[in-house]
N, C-alpha and C positions, 0 to 999 in steps of 0.2 A: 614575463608571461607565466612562470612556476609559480609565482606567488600567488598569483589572483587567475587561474587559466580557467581560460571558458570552459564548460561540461564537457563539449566534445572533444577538448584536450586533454581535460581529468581523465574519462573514461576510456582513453586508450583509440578514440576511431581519429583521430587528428594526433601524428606524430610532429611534433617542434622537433627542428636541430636547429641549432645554433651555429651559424657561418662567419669564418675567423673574417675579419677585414684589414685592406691594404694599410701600409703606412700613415696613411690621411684619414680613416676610420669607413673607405667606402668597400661595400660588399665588390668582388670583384665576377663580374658575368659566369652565371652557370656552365660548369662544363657539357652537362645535357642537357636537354630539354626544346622544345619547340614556344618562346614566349606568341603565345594569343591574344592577350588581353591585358593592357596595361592601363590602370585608373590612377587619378591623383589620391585618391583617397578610401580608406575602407567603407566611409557611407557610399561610397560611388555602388558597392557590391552592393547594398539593399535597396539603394534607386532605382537601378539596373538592372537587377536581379534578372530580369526576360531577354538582354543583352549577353548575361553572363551566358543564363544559361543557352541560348544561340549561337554566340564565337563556339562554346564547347560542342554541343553536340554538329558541329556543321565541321568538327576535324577529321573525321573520318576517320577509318583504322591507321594504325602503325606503333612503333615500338616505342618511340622517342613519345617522352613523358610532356605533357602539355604545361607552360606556366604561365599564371596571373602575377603580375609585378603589381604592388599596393607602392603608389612612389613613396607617401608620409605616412606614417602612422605612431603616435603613441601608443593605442590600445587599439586591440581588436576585438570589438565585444562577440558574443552569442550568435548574434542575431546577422551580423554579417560575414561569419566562420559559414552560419550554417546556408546561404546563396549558393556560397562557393562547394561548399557542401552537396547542394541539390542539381546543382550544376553539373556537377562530376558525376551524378547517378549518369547523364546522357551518355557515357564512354566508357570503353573499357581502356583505355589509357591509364597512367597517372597522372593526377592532375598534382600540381607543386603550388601552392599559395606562396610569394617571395614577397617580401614584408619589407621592405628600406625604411629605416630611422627615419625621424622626422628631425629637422633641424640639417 
């Protein structure tokens, strides 16, 4: 994603980190976070987009940070950063976008 990162990654409103993985190359479950919404795939977030943003805004208050699991992904373009994006206006939460490799 550094190479080719969508605008709202360049521009600093979308932070990426990069999360070590186990022995077998699988991400191992967030220490924080409340997962809400899990899709097979990043076009799911612009199909969806009225779903997304519903799961979000329907969490109500609290501390623990909200996440969307994207199960496959090679690339995550623009256009479905920015769903998830608009989605998160509904809360004052964090919302965490978690991105699993594809393959």
């Amino acid at each position: 994603m550094a190479a080719d990162a969508p605008p709202a990654v360049a521009s600093g409103e979308v932070v990426v980190t990069v999360i070590a993985s186990d022995d077998h190359g699988h991400l191992e479950p967030p220490a924080a976070g409340e997962v809400v919404l899990s899709v097979p795939s990043p076009e799911t977030l612009v199909r969806e987009a009225a779903e997304v943003r519903r799961v979000i805004a329907r969490t109500g208050s609290g501390d623990e940070a909200l996440v969307i699991v994207v199960e496959a992904a090679e690339e995550l373009r623009e256009d479905e950063l920015a769903a998830v994006l608009a989605a998160a206006q509904h809360t004052a939460r964090a919302v965490i976008l978690r991105v699993m490799r594809d393959g």
